[in-house]
N, CA, C and O atoms as a MOPAC input file, in Angstrom:
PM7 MOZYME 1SCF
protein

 N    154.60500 1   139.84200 1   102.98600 1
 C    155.18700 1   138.62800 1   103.54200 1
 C    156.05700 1   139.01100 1   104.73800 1
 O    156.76400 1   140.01600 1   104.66000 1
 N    156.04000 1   138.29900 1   105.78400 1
 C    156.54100 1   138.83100 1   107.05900 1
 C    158.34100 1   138.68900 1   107.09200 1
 O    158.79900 1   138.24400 1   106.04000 1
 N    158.89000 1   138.86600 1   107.67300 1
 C    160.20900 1   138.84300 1   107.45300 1
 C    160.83100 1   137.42000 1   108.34100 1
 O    160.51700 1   137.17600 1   109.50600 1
 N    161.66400 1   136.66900 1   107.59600 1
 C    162.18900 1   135.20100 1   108.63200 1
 C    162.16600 1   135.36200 1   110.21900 1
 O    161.73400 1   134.55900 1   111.04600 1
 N    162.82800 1   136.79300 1   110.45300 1
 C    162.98100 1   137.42200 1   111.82100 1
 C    161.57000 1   137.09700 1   112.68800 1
 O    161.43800 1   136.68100 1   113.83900 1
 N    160.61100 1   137.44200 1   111.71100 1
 C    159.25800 1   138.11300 1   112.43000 1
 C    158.39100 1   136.43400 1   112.83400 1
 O    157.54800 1   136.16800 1   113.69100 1
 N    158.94100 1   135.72700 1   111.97400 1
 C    158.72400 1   133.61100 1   112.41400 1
 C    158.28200 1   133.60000 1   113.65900 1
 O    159.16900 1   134.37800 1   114.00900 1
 N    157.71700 1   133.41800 1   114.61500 1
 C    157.71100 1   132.48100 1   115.82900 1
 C    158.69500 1   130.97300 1   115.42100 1
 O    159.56900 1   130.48000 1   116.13500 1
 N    158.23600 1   130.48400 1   114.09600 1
 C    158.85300 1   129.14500 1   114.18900 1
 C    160.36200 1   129.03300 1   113.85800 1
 O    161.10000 1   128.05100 1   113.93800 1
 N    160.59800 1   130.18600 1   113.50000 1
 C    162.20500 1   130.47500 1   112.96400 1
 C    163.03200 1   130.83900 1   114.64900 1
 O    164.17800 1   130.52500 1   114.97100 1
 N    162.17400 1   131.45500 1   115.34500 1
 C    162.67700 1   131.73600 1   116.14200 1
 C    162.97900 1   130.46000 1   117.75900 1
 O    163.82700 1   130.48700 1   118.65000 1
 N    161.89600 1   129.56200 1   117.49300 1
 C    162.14700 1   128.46500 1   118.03200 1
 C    163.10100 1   127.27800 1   117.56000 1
 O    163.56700 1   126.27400 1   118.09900 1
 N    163.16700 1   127.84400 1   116.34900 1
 C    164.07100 1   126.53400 1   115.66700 1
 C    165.31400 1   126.89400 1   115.67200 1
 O    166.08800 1   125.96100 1   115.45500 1
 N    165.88100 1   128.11300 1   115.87500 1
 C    167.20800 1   129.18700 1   116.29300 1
 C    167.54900 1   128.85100 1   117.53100 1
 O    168.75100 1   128.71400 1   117.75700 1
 N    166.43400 1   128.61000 1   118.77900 1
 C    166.55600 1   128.42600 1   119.86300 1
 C    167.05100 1   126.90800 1   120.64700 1
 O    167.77700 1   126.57600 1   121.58400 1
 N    166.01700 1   126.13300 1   119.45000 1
 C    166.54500 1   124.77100 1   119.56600 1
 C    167.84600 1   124.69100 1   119.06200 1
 O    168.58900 1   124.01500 1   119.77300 1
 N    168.42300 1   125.22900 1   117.92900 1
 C    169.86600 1   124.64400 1   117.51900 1
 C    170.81100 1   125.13400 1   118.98300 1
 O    171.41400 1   124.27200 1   119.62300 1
 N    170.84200 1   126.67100 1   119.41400 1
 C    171.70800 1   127.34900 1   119.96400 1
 C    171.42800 1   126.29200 1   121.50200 1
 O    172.47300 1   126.19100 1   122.14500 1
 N    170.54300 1   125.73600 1   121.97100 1
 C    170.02600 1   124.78900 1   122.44200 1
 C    171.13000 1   123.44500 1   122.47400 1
 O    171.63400 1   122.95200 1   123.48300 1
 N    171.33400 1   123.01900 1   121.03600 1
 C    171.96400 1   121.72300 1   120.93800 1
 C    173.50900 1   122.07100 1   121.01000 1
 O    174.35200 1   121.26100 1   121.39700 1
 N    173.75000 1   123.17500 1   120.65700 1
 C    175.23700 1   123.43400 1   120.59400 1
 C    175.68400 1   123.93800 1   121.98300 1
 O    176.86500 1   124.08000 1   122.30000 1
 N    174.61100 1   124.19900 1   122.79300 1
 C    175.37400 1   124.27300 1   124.54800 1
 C    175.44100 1   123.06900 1   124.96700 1
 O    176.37600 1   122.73200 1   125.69300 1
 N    174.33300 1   122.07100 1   124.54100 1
 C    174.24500 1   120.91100 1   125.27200 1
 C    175.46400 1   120.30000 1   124.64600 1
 O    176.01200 1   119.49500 1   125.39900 1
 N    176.06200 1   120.46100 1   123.43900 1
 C    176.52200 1   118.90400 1   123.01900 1
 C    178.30500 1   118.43700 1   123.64500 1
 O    178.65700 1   117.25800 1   123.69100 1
 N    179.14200 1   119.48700 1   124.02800 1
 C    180.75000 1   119.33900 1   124.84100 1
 C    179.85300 1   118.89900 1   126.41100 1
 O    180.42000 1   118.14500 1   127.20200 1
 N    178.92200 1   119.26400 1   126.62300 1
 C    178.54300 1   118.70900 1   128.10300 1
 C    178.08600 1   117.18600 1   128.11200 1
 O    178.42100 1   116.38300 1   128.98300 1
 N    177.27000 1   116.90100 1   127.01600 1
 C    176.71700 1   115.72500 1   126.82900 1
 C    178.15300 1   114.52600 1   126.29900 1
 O    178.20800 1   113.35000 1   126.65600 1
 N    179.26200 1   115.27900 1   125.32800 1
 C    180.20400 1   114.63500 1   124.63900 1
 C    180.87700 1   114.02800 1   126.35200 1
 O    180.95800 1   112.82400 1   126.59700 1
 N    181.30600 1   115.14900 1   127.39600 1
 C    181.39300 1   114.49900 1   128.20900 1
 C    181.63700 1   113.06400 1   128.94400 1
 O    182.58300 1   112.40700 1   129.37900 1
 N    179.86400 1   112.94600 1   128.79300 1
 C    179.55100 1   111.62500 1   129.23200 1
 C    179.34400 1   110.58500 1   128.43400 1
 O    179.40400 1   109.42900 1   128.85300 1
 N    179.09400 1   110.87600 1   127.27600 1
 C    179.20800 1   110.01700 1   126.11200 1
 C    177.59100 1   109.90600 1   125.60300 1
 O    177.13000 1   108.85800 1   125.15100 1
 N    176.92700 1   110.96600 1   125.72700 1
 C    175.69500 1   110.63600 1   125.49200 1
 C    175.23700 1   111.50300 1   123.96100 1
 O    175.91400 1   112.33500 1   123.35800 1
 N    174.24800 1   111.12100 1   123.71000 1
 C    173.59300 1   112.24200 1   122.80100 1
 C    172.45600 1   113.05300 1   123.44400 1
 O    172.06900 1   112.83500 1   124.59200 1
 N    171.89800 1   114.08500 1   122.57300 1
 C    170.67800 1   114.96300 1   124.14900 1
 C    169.80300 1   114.13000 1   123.65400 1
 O    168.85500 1   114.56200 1   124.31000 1
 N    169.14800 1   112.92800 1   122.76800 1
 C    167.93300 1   112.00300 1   122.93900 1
 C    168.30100 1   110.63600 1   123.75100 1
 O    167.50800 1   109.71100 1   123.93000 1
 N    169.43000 1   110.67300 1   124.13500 1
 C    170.07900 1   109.89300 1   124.95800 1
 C    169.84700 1   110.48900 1   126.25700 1
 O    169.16800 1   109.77700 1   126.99700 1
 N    170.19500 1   111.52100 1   126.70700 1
 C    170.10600 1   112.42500 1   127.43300 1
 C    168.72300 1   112.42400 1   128.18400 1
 O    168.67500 1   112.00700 1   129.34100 1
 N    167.40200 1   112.96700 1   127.43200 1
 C    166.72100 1   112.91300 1   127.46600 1
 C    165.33700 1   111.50200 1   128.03600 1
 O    164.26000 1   111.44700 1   128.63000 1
 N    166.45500 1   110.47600 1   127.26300 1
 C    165.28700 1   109.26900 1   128.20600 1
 C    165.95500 1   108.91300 1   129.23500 1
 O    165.29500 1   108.12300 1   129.90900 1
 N    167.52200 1   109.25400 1   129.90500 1
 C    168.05800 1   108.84100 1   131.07800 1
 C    167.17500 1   109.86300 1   131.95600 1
 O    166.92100 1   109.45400 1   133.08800 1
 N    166.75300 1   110.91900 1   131.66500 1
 C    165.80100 1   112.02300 1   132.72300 1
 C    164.93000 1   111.46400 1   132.81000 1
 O    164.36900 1   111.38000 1   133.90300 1
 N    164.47900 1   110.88800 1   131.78000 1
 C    162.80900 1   110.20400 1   131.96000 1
 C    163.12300 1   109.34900 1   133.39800 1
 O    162.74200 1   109.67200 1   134.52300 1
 N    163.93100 1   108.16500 1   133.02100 1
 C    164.07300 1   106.96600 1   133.89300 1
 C    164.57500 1   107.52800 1   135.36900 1
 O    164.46500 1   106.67900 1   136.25400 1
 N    165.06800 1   108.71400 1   135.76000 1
 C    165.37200 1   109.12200 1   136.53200 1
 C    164.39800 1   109.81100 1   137.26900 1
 O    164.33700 1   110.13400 1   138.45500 1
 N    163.63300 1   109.96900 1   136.29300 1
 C    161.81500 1   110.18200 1   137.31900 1
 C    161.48200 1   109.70000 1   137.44700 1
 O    161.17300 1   109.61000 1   138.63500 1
 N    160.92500 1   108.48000 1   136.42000 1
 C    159.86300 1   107.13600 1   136.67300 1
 C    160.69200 1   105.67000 1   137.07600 1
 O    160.04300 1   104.63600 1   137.23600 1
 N    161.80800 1   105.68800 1   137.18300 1
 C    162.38700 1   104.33300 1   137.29200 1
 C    162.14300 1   103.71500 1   135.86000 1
 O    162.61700 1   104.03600 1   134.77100 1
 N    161.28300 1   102.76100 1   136.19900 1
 C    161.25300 1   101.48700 1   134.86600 1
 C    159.84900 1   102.03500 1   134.34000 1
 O    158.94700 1   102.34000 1   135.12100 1
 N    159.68600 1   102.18000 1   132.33100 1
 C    159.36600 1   102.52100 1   132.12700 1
 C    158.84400 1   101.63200 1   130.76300 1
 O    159.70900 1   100.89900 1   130.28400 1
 N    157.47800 1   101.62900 1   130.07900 1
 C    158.01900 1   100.72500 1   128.79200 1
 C    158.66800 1   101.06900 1   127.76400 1
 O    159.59600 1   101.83900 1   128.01100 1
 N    158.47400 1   100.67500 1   126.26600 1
 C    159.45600 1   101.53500 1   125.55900 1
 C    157.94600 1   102.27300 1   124.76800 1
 O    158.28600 1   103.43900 1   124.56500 1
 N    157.14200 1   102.17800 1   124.48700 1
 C    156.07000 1   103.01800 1   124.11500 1
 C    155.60600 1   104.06500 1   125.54100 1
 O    154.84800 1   104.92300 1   125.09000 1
 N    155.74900 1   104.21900 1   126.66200 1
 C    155.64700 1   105.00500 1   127.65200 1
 C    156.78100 1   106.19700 1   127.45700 1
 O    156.75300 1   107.41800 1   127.30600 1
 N    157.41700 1   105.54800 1   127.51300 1
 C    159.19000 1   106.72300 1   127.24400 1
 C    159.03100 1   106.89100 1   125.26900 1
 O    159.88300 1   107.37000 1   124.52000 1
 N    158.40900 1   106.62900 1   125.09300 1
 C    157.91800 1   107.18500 1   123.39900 1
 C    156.93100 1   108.17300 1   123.51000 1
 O    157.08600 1   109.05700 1   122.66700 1
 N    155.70500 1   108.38100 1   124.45900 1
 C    154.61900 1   109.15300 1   124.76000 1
 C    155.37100 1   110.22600 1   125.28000 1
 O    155.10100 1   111.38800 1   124.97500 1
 N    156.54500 1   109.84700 1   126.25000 1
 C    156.59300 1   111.39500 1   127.12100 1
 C    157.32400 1   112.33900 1   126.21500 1
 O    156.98600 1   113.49500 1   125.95900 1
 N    158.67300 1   111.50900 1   125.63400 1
 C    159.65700 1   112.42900 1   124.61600 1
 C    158.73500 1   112.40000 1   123.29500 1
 O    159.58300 1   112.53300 1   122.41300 1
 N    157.81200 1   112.32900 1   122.81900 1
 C    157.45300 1   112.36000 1   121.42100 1
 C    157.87700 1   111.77700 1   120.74000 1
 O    157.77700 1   112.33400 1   119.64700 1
 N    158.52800 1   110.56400 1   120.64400 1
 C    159.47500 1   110.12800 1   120.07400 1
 C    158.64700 1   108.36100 1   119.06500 1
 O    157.91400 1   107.59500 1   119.69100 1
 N    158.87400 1   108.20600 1   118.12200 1
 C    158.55300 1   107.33000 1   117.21000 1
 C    159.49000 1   105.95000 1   117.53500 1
 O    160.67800 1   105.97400 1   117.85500 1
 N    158.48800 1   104.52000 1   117.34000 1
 C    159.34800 1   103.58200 1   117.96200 1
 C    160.50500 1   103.50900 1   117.06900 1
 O    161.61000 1   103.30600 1   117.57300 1
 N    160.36600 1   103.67200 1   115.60200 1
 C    161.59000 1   103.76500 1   114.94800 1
 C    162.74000 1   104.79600 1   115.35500 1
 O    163.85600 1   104.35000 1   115.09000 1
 N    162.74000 1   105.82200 1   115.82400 1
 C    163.30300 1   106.86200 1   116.54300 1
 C    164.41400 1   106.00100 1   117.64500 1
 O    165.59000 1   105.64000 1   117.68600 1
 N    162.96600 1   105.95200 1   118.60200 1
 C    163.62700 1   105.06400 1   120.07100 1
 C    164.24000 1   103.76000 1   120.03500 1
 O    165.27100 1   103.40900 1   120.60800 1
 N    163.54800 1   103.14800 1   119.35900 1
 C    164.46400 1   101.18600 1   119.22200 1
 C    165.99700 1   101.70600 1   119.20000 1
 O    166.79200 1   101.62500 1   120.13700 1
 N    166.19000 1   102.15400 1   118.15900 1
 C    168.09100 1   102.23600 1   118.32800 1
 C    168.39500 1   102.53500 1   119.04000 1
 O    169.19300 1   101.85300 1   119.68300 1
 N    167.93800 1   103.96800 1   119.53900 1
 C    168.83700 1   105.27200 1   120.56300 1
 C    168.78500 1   104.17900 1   121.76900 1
 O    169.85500 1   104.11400 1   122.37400 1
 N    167.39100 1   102.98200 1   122.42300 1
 C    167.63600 1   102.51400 1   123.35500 1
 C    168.45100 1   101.36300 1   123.09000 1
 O    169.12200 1   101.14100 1   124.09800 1
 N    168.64100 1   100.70300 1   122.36700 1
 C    169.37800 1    99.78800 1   122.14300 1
 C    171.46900 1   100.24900 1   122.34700 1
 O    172.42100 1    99.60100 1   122.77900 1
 N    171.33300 1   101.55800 1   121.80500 1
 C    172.62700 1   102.15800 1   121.94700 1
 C    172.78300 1   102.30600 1   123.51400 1
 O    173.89900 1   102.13800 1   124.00500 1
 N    171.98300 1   102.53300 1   124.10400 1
 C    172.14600 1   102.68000 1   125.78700 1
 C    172.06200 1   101.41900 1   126.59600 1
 O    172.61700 1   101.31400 1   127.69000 1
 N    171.27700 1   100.35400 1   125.97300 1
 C    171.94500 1    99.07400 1   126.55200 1
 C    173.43000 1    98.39100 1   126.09800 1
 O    174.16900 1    97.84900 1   126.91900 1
 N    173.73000 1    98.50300 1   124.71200 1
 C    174.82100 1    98.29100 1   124.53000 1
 C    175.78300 1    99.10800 1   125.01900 1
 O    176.85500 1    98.91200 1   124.44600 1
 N    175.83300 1   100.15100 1   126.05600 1
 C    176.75200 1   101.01400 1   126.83900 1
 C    176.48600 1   100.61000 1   128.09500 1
 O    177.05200 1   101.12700 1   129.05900 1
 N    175.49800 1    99.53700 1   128.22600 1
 C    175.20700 1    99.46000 1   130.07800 1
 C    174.65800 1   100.42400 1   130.68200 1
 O    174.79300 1   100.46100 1   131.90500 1
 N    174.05600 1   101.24300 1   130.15700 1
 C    173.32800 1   102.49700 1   130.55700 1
 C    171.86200 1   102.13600 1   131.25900 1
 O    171.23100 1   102.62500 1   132.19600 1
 N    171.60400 1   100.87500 1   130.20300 1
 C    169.71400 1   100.49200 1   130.97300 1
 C    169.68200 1    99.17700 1   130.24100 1
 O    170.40900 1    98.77600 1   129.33100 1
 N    168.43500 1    98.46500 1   130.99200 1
 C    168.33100 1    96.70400 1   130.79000 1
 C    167.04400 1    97.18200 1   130.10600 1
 O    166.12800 1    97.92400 1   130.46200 1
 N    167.40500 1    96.23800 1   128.60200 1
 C    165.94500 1    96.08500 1   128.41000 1
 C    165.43200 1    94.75600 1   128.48500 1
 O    165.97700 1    93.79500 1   127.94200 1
 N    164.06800 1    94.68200 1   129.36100 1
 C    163.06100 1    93.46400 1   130.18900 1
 C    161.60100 1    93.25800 1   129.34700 1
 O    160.85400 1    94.20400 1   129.09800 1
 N    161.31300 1    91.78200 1   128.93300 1
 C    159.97400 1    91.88500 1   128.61400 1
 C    159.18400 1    91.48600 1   130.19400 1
 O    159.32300 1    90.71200 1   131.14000 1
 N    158.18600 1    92.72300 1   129.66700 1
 C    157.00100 1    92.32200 1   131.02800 1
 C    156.85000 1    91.39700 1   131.07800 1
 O    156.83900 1    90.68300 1   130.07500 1
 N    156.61700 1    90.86800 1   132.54500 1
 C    156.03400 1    89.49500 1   132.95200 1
 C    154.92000 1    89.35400 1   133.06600 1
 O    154.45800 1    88.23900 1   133.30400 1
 N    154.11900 1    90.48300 1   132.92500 1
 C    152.40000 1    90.31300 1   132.64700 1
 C    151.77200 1    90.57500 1   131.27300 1
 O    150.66900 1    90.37400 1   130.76500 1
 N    152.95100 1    91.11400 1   130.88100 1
 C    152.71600 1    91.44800 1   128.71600 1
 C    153.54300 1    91.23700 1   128.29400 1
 O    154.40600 1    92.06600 1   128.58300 1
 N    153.88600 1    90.44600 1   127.63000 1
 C    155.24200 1    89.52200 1   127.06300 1
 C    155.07800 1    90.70400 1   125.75200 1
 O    156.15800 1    90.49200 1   125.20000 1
 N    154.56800 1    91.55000 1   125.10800 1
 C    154.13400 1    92.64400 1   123.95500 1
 C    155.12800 1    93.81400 1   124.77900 1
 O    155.99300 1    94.55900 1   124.31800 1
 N    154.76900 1    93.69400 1   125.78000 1
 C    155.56100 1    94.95600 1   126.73800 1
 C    156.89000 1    94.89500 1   126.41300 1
 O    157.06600 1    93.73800 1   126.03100 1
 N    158.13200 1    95.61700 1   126.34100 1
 C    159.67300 1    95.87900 1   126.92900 1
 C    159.41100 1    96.88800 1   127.63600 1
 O    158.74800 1    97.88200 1   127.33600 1
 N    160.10100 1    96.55400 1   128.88700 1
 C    160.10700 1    97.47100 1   130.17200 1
 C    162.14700 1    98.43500 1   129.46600 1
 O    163.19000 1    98.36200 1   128.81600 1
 N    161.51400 1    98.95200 1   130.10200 1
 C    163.38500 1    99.85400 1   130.17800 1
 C    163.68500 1   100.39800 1   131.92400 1
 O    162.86100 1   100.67300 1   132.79700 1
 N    164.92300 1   100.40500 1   131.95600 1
 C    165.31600 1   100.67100 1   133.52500 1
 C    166.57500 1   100.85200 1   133.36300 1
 O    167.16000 1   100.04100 1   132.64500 1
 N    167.28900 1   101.88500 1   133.93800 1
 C    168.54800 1   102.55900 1   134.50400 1
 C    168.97500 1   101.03600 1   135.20900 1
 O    168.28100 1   100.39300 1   135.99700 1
 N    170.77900 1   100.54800 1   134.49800 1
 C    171.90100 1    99.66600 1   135.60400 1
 C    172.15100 1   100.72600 1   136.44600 1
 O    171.67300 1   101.85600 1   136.54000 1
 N    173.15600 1   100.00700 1   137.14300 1
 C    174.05300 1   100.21700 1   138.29100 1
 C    174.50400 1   102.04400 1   137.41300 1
 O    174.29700 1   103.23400 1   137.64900 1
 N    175.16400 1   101.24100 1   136.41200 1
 C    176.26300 1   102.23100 1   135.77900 1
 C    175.26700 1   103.29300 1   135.14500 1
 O    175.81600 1   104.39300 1   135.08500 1
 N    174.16400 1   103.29600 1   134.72900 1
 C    173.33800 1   104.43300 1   134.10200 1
 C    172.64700 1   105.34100 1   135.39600 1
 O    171.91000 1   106.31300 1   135.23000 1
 N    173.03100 1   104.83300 1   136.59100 1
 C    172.56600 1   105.47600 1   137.72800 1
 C    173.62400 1   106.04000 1   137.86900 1
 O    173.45000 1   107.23500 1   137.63200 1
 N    174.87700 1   105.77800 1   138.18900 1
 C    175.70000 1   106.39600 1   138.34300 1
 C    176.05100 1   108.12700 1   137.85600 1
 O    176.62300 1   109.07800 1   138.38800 1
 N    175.51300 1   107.93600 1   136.86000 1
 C    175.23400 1   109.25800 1   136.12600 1
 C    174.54300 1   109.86200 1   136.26600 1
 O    174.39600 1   110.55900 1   135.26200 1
 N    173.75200 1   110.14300 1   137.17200 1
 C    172.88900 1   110.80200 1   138.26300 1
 C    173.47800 1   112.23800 1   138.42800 1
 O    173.00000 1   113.26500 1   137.94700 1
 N    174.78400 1   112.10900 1   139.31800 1
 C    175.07200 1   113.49800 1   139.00900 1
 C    176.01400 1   114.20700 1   138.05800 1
 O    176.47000 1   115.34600 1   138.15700 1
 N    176.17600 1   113.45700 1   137.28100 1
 C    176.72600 1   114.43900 1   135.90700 1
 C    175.78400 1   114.78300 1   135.22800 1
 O    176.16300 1   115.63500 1   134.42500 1
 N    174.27200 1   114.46100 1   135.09000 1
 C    172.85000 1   114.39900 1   134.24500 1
 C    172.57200 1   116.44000 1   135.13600 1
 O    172.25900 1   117.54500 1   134.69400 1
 N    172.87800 1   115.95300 1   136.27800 1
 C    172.01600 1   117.20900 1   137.39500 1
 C    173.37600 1   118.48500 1   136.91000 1
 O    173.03900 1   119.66600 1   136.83000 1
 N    174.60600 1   118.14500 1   136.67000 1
 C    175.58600 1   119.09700 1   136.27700 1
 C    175.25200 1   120.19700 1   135.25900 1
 O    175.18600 1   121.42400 1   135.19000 1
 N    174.97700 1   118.46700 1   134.07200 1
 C    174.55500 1   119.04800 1   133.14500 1
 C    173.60000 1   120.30000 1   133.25200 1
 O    173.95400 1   121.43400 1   132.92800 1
 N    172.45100 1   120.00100 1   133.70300 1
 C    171.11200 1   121.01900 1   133.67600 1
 C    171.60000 1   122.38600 1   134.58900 1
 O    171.56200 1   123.50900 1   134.08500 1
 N    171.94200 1   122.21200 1   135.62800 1
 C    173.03900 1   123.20800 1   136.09600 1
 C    173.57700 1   124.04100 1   135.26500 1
 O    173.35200 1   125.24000 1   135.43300 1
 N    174.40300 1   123.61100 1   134.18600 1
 C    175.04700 1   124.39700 1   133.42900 1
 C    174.75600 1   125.13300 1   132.67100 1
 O    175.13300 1   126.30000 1   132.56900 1
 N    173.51900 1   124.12800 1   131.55600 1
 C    172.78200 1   125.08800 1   131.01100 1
 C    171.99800 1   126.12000 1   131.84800 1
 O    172.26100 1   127.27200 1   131.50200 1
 N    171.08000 1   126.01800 1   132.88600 1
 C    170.48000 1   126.43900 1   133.71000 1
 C    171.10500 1   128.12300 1   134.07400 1
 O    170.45300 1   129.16600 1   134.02300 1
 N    172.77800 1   127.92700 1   134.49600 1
 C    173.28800 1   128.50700 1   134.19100 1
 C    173.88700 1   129.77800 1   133.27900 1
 O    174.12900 1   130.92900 1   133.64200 1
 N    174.01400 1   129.25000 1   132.16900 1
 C    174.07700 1   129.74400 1   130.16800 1
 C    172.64800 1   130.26500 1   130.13000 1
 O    172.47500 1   131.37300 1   129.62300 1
 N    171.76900 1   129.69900 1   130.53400 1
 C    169.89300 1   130.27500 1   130.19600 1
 C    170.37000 1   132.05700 1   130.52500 1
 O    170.45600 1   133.02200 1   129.76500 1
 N    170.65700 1   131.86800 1   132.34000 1
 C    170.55700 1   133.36800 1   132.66400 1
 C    169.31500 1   133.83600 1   133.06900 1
 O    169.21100 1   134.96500 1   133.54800 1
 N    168.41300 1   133.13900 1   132.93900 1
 C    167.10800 1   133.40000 1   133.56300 1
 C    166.77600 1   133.13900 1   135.10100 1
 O    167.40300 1   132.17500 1   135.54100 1
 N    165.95800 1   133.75200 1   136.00200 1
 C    165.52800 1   133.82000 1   136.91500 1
 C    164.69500 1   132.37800 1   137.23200 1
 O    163.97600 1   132.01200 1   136.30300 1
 N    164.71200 1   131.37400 1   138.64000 1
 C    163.76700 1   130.31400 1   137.87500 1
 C    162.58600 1   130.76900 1   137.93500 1
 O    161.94500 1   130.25300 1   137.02000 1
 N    161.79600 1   131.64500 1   138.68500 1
 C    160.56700 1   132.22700 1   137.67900 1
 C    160.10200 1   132.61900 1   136.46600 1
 O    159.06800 1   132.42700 1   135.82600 1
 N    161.51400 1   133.45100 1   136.24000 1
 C    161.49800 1   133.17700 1   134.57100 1
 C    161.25300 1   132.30600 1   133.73600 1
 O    160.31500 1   132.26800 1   132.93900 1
 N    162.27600 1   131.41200 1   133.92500 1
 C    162.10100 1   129.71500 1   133.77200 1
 C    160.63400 1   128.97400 1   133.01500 1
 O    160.16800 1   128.62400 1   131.93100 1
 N    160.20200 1   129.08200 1   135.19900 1
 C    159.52700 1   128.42300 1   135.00600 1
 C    157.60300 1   128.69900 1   133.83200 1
 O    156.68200 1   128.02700 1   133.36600 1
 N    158.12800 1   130.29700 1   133.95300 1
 C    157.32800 1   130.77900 1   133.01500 1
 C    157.20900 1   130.44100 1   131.84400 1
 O    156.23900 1   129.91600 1   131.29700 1
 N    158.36400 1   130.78300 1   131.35100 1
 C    158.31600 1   130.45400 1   129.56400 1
 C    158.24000 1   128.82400 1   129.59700 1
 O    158.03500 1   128.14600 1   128.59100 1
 N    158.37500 1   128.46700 1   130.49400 1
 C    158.29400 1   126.64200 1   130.44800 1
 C    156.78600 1   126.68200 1   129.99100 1
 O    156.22800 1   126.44000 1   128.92000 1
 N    156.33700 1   127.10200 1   131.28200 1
 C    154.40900 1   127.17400 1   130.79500 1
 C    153.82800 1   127.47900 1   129.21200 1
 O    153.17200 1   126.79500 1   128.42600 1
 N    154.47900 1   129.03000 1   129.14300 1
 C    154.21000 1   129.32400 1   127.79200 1
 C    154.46200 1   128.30800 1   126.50800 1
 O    153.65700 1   128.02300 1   125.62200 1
 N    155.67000 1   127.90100 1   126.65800 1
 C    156.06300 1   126.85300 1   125.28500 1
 C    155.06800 1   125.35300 1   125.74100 1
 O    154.54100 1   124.97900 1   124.69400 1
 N    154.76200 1   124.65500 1   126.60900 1
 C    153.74400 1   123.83700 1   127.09800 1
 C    152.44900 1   124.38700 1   126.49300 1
 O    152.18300 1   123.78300 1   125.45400 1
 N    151.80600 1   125.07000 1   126.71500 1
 C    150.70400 1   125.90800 1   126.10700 1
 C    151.01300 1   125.97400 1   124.62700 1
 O    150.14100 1   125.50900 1   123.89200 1
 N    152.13900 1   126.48700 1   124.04100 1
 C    151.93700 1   126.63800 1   122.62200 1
 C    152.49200 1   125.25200 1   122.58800 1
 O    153.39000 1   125.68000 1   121.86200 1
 N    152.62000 1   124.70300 1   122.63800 1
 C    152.82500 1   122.78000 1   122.35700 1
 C    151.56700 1   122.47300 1   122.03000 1
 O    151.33100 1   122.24000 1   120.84500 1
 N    150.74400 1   122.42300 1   122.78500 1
 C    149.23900 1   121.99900 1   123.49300 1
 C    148.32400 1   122.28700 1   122.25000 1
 O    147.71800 1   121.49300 1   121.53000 1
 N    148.42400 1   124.01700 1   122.19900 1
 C    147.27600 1   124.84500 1   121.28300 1
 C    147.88700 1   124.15800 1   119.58300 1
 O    147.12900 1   123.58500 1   118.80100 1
 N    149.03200 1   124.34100 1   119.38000 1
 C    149.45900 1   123.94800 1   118.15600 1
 C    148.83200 1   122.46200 1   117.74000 1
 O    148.24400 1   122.21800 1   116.68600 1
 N    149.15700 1   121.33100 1   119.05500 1
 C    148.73700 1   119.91200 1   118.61800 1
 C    147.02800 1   119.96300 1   118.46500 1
 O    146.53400 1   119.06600 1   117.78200 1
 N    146.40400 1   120.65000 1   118.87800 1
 C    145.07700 1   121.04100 1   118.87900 1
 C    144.79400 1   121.73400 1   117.63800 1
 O    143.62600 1   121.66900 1   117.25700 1
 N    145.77700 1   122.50900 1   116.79100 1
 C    145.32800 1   123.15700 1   115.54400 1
 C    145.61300 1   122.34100 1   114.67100 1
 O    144.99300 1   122.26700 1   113.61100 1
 N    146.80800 1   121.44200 1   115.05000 1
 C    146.98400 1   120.39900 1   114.09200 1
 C    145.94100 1   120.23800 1   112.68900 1
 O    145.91100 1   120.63800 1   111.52500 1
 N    145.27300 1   119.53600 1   113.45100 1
 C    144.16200 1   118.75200 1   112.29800 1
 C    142.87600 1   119.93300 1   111.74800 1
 O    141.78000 1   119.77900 1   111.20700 1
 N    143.34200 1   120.64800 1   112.01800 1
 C    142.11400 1   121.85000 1   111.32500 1
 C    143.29800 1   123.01500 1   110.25200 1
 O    143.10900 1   123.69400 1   109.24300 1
 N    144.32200 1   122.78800 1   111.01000 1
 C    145.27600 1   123.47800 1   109.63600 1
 C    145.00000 1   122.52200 1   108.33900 1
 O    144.12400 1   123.07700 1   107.67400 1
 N    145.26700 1   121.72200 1   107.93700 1
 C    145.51600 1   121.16800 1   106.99000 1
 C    144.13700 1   121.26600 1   105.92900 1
 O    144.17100 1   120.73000 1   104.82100 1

């Protein structure tokens, strides 16, 4: 039996916590959480987005997302809109005030960016690699079982 150490998944799940505990005095900050965090980046790429679109990109379950976005409209962070061509649709979109946070969002990543210590080739490498094992894993999915 291999040793916890010897995990790939132990070792990503080590990475994610040490992960949440840099992010979270940066995120406390602004008052966000990092899945809070996380769909203000979205909207900061795509603008207006629906709420099953910003569920596809973060992985995220509508039971997941309904609150966390609902917590960000009740902060004025983003409007939520039903489409005017799919009344089934809610659009989501960054206010005034969730734009504003534009550059404390870019600080943030800075900082960690920072704490990483990596080269952005480095970076952008292991970015690839964990994308790839994302990819191959959701692909083994259904033949593991």
């Amino acid at each position: 039996m291999p040793r916890l150490a010897d995990h790939l998944c132990f070792s990503v799940y080590a990475l994610a916590h040490a992960f949440n505990r840099a992010y979270k005095p940066l995120l406390d900050k602004v008052g966000l959480t990092y899945p809070q965090y996380l769909v203000l980046l979205t909207l900061f790429e795509e603008g207006k987005l629906t709420v099953k679109a910003i569920g596809e990109r973060l992985s995220l379950d509508s039971g997941t997302l309904s609150p966390l976005l609902k917590r960000l409209d009740a902060a004025g962070l983003v409007t939520r809109l039903r489409d005017a061509r799919d009344e089934r649709q809610v659009l989501i979109q960054l206010t005034e005030k969730g734009e504003r946070l534009r550059p404390d969002i870019g600080a943030i990543h800075q900082a960690i960016g920072a704490a990483v210590g990596c080269s952005l080739s480095d970076t952008e490498a292991l970015q690839r690699q964990l994308r790839d094992l994302t990819t191959q894993l959701g692909a083994a999915a259904p033949s593991i079982s």
